[in-house]
C-alpha positions as a Markdown table, in Angstrom:
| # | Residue | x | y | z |
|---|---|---|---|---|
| 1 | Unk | -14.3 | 7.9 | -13.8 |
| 2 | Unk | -10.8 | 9.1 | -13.1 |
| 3 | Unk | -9.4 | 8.8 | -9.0 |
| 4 | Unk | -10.1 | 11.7 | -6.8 |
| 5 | Unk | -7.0 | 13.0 | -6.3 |
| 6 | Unk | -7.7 | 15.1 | -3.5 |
| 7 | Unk | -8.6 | 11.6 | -1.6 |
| 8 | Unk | -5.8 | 10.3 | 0.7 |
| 9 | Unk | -7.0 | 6.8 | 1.3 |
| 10 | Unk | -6.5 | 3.5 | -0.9 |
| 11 | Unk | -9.8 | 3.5 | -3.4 |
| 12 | Unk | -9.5 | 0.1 | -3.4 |
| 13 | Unk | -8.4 | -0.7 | 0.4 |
| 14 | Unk | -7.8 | -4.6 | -0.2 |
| 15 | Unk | -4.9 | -3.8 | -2.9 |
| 16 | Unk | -1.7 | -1.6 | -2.8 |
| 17 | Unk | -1.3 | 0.4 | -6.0 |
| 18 | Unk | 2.3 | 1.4 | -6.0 |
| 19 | Unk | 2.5 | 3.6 | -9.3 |
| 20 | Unk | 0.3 | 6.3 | -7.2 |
| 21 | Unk | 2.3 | 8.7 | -4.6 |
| 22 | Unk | -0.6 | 9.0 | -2.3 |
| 23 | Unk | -1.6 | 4.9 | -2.0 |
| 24 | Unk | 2.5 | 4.5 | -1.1 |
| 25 | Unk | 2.3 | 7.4 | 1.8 |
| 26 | Unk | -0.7 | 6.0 | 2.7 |
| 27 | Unk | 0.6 | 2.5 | 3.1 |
| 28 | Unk | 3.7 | 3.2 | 4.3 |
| 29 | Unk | 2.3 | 5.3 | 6.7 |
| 30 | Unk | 0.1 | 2.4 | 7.8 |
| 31 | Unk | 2.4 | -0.2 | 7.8 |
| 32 | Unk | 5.2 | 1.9 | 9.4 |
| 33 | Unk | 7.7 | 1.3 | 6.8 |
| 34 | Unk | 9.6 | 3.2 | 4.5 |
| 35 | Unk | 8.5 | 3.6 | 0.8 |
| 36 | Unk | 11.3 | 1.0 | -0.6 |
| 37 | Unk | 10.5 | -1.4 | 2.0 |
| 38 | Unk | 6.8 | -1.8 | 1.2 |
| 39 | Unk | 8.0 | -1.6 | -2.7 |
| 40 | Unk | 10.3 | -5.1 | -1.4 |
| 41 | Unk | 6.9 | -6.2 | 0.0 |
| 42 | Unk | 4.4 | -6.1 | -3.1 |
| 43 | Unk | 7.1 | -7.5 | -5.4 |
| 44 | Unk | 7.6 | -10.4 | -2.9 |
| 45 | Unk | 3.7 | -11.1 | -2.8 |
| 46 | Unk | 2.1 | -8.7 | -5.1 |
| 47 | Unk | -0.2 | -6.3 | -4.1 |
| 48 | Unk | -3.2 | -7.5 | -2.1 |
| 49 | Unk | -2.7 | -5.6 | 1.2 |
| 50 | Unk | -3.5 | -8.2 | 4.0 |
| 51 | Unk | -0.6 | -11.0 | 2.0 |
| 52 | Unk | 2.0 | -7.6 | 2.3 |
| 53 | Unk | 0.5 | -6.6 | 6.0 |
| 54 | Unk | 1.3 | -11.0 | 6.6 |
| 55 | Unk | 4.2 | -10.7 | 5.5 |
| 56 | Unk | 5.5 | -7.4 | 6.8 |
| 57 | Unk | 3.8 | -9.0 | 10.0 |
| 58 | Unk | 1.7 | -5.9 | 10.7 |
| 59 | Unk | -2.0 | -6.1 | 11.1 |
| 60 | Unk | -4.3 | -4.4 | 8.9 |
């Protein structure tokens, strides 16, 4: 079954999925960062959200 699209939340909250639009808002919403600093993030610790809030030192 294809993503809801008209969901605005992560469907899988414990990983970041950067090739959707809304998961990137969302997280950079979250995290308080801007879309190519979370993208500097995942690719410095892939994409399981608590190792990018560690090392953006936010808390989840």
């Amino acid at each position: 079954m294809a993503d809801d699209k008209t969901k605005r939340a992560p469907q899988d909250k414990s990983r970041i999925a950067m090739g959707e639009d809304y998961e990137i808002a969302y997280w950079s919403k979250k995290f308080g960062v801007g879309k190519d600093t979370l993208a500097e993030a995942v690719s410095a610790v892939g994409n399981s959200a608590q190792k990018v809030a560690d090392f953006l030192n936010k808390r989840l």
